[in-house]
C-alpha positions in Angstrom: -21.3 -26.5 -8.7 -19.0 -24.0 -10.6 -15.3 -25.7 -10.6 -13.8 -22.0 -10.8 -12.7 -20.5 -7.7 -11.4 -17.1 -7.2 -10.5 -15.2 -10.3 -8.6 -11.7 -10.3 -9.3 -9.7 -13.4 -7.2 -6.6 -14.8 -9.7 -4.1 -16.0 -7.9 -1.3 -18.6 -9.6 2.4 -18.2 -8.6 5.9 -19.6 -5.1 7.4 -18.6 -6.6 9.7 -15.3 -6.2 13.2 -15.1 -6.7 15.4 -12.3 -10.3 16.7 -12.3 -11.9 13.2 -14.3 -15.2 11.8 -12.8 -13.0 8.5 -11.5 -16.5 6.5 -10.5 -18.0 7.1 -13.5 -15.0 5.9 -15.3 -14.5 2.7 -13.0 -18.0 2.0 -13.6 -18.5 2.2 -17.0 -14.7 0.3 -17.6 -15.8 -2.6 -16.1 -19.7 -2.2 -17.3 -17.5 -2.5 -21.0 -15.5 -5.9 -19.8 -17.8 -7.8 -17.6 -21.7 -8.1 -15.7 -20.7 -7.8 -12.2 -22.0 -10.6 -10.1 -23.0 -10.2 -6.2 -20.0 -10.6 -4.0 -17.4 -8.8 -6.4 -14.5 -6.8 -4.9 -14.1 -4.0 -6.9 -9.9 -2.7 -6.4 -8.9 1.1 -7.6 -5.0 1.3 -7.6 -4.5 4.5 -5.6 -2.2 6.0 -7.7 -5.7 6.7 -10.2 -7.3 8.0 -7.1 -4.7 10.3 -6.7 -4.0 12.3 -9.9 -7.9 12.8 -9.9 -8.2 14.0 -6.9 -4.8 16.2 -7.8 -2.8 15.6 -5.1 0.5 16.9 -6.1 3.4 18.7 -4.3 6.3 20.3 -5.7 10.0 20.2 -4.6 9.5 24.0 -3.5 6.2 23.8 -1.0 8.1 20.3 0.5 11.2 23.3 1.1 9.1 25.7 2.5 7.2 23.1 4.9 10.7 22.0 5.5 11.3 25.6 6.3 8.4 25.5 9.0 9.3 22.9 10.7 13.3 23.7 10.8 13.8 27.1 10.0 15.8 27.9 7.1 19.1 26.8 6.4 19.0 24.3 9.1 21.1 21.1 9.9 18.5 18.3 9.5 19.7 14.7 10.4 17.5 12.1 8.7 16.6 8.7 10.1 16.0 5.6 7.7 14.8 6.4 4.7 13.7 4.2 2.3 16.3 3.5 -0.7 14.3 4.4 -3.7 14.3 7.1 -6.4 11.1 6.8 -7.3 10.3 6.8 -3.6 12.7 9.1 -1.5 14.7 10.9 -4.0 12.2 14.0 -4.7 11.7 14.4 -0.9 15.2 14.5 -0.2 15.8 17.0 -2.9 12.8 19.3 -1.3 14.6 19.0 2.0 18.1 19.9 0.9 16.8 23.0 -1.2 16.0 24.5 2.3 18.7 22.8 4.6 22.4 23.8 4.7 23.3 20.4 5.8 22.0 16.7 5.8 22.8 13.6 7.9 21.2 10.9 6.3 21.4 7.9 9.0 21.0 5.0 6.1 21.2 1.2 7.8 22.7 -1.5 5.3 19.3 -1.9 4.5 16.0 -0.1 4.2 12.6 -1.2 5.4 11.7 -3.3 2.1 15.5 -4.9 1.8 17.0 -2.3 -0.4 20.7 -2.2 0.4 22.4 1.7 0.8 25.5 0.4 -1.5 25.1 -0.4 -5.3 21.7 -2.0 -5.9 22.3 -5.2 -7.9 18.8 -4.9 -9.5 18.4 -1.3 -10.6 22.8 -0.3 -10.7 22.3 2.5 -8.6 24.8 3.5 -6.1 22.0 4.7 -3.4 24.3 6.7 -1.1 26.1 8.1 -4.3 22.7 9.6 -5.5 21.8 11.1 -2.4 25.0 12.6 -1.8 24.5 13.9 -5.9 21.4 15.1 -4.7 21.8 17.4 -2.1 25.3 18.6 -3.6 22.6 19.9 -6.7 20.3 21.8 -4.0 24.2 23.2 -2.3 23.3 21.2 0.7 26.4 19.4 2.6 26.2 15.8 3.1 27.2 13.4 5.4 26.1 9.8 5.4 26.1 8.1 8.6 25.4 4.1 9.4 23.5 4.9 12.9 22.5 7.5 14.9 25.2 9.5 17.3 22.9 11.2 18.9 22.5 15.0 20.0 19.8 15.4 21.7 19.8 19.4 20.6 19.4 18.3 16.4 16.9 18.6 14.0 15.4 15.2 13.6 13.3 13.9 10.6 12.4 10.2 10.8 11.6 8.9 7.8 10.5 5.0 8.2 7.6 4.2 6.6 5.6 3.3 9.1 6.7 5.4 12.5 4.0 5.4 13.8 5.4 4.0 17.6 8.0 6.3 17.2 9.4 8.3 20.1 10.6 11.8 19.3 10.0 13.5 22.9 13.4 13.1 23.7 14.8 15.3 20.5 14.2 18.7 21.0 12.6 19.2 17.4 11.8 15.7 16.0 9.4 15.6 13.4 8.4 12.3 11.1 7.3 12.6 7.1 3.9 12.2 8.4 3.9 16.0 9.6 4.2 17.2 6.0 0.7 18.3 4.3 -1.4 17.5 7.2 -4.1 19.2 5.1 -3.4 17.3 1.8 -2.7 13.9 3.3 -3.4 12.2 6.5 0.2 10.2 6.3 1.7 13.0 4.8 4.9 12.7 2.3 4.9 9.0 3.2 3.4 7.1 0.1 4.6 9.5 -2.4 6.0 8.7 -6.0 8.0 10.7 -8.3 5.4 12.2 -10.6 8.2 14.4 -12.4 11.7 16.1 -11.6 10.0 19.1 -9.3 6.7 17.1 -8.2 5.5 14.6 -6.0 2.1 12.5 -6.0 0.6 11.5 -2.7 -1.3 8.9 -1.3 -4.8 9.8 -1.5 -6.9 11.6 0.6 -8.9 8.9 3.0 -11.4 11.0 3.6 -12.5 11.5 -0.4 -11.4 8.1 -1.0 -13.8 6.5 1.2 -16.6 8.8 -0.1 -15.8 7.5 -4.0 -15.8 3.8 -2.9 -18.7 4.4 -0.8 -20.6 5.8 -3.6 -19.4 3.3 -6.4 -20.8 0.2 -4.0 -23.9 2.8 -3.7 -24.5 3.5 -7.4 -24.1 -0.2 -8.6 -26.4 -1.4 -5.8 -29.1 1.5 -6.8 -28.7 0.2 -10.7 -28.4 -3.0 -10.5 -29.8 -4.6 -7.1 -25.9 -5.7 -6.4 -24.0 -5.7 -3.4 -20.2 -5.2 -4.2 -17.3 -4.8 -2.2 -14.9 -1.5 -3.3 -11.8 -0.8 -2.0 -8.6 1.6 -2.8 -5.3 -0.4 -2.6 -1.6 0.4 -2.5 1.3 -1.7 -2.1 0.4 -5.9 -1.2 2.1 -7.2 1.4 4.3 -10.1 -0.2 8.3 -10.6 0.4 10.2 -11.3 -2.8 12.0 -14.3 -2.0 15.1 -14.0 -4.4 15.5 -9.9 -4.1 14.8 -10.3 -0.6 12.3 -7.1 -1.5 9.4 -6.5 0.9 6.7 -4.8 -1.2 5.1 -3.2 1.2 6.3 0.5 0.7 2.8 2.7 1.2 1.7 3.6 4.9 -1.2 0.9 4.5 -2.5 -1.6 2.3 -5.4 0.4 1.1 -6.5 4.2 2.8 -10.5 3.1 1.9 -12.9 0.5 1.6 -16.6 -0.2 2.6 -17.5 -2.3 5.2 -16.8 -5.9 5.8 -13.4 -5.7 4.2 -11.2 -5.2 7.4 -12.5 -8.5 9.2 -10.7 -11.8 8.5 -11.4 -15.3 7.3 -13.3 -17.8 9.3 -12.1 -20.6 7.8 -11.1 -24.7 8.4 -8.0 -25.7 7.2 -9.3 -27.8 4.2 -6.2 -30.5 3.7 -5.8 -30.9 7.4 -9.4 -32.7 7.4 -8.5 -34.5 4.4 -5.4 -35.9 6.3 -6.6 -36.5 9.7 -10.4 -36.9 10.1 -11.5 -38.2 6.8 -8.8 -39.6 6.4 -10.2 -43.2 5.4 -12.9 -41.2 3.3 -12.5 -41.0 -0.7 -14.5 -39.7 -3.8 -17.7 -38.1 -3.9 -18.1 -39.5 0.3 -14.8 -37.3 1.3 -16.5 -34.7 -0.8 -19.9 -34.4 1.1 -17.9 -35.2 4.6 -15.8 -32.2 4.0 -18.3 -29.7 2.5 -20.4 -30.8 5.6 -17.6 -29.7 7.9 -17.8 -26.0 6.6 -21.1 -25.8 6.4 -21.5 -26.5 10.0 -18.3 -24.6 10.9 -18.6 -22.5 14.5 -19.2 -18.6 13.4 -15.9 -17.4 15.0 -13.0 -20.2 14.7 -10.3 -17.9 16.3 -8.8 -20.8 19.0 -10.0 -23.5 17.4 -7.8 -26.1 16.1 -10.1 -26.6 13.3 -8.6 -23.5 11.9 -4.7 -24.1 12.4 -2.2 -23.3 9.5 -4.8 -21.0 7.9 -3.4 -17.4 7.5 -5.4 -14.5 10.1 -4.6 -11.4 7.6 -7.5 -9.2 7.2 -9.2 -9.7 4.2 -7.9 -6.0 2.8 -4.7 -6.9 3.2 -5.0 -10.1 1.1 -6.8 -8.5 -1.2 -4.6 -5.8 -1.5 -1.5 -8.3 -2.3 -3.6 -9.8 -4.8 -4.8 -6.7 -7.0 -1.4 -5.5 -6.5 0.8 -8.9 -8.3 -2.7 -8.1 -10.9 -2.0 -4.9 -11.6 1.6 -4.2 -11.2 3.6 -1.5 -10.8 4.4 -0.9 -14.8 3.0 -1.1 -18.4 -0.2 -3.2 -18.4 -2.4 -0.5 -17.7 -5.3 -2.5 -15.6 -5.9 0.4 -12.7 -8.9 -1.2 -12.1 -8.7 -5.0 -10.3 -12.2 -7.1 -10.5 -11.9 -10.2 -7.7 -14.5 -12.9 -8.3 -15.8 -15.8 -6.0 -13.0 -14.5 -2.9 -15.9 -15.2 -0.3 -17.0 -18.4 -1.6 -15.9 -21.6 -0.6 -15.9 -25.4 -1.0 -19.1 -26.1 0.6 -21.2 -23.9 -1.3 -22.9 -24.7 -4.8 
């Protein structure tokens, strides 16, 4: 029996440009590191995904769809937005080029733990640069820490994930998601600053899930191997000395094949160890325990044999993991190869 378990791989590729044949990139990147080996998970940062498939706004169409859903020169109040300039910044400046005046409703802190005041890890006054921000576009600002509300305003919710949001009650309430229907099913939320007048969106799900369809369909054509491919955004892990949740993108990953949204079926391995084997040692607490998950129910959900074990679905694991692989700056691994995640203990 191999004594490695899982293994998460950066795989470096090209710099992507709009238009490049991403799975024949992907493929032949990791053809040039590694053999791929049934089981893999093959992980494509969506940011790649993105720029190839081109989708890019500029600060001008987010004013005219602003423009569409307001009118022009409209008073917009907006509800929690996240505190980020690589995040929020560019949005807010579309906004304010076709609004004559903002309120931004900004709680001490955002969604991921970002506070409004001076950020301790990046020195930026947050309410300072939105206020600089719309002053640029000649947009009045008023920053407010909750919602007096006027049931008569222009509302623009801007939570990451608003998904059980109720709006009926505002007479023209509108969430991020209703920007670029046709470009993006979760519209201007997952965006990042691509430049000073242009935006990058999350990718398209729909073209997404045809490329990681048709990478798990190529490699399985060439090579008689079944794979597991999936697009990931931000992981779902809490920094515990920023206080940072990482989770900024609507989801943890707008494509994969199937399989990958289910969750582990698995016993809590140190629990047995503890408790019923717990006068068992060497290779005899060995067999006893790789006996136990071999003959493990198919479905443990209520069983105490699983207790303390985490019930995340395996895409969202996955996705925390390729994303602490990749990062979010210089190392240039796009491409994430996971290795042995579906094996366990109690097979050889």
């Amino acid at each position: 029996m191999s004594n490695i378990g899982v293994i998460s791989m950066g795989i470096k590729c090209p710099i992507i440009r709009k238009g490049d044949d991403l799975q024949r990139i992907i493929i032949d990147s990791i053809h040039r590191t590694t053999d791929l080996q049934e089981g893999d998970v093959i992980g494509i940062t969506e940011s790649i995904v993105a720029r190839s498939q081109g989708n890019y706004v500029t600060v001008d169409e987010i004013a005219k769809e602003t423009d569409k859903l307001f009118g022009q020169n409209a008073e917009i109040t907006l509800i929690n937005p996240i505190y980020s300039r690589n995040r929020f910044s560019m949005i807010l400046k579309g906004i304010a080029r076709s609004a004559k005046r903002i309120n931004i409703v900004m709680p001490d802190y955002d969604e991921v733990g970002n506070p409004r005041w001076t950020n301790p890890w990046t020195g930026v006054n947050i309410q300072k640069y939105y206020t600089e921000i719309c002053k640029s576009e000649n947009c009045s600002c008023l920053i407010l820490d909750k919602l007096r509300f006027n049931y008569d305003i222009n509302c623009l919710y801007c939570g990451l994930r608003p998904f059980e949001l109720e709006l009926s009650s505002i007479s023209n309430g509108h969430t991020l998601m209703d920007y670029f229907p046709n470009k993006c099913k979760w519209g201007l939320l997952g965006s990042n600053k691509a430049d000073e007048e242009t935006l990058k969106l999350f990718p398209d799900s729909n073209l997404a899930k045809n490329l990681v369809e048709s990478i798990k369909a190529e490699i399985y054509e060439k090579l008689h191997i079944s794979v597991h491919v999936m697009v990931y955004g931000d992981g779902c892990f809490k920094d515990p000395i920023a206080k940072i949740w990482e989770f900024a993108d609507p989801v943890t990953s707008p494509a994969y094949t199937e399989g990958l949204d289910k969750s582990p079926n698995e016993i809590k391995l140190k629990a047995f160890a503890d408790d019923k084997f717990k006068d068992l040692n060497g290779i005899e607490l060995e067999n006893a325990i790789k006996a136990e998950i071999k003959s493990k129910e198919t479905d443990l959900k209520g069983e105490m044999a699983s207790q303390g074990t985490t019930p995340r679905r395996f895409v969202d694991s996955l996705a925390s993991l390729m994303d602490l692989t990749s990062g979010s700056g210089d190392k240039g691994t796009p491409i994430v190869l996971v290795r042995n995640y579906f094996k366990n203990y109690g097979q050889d």
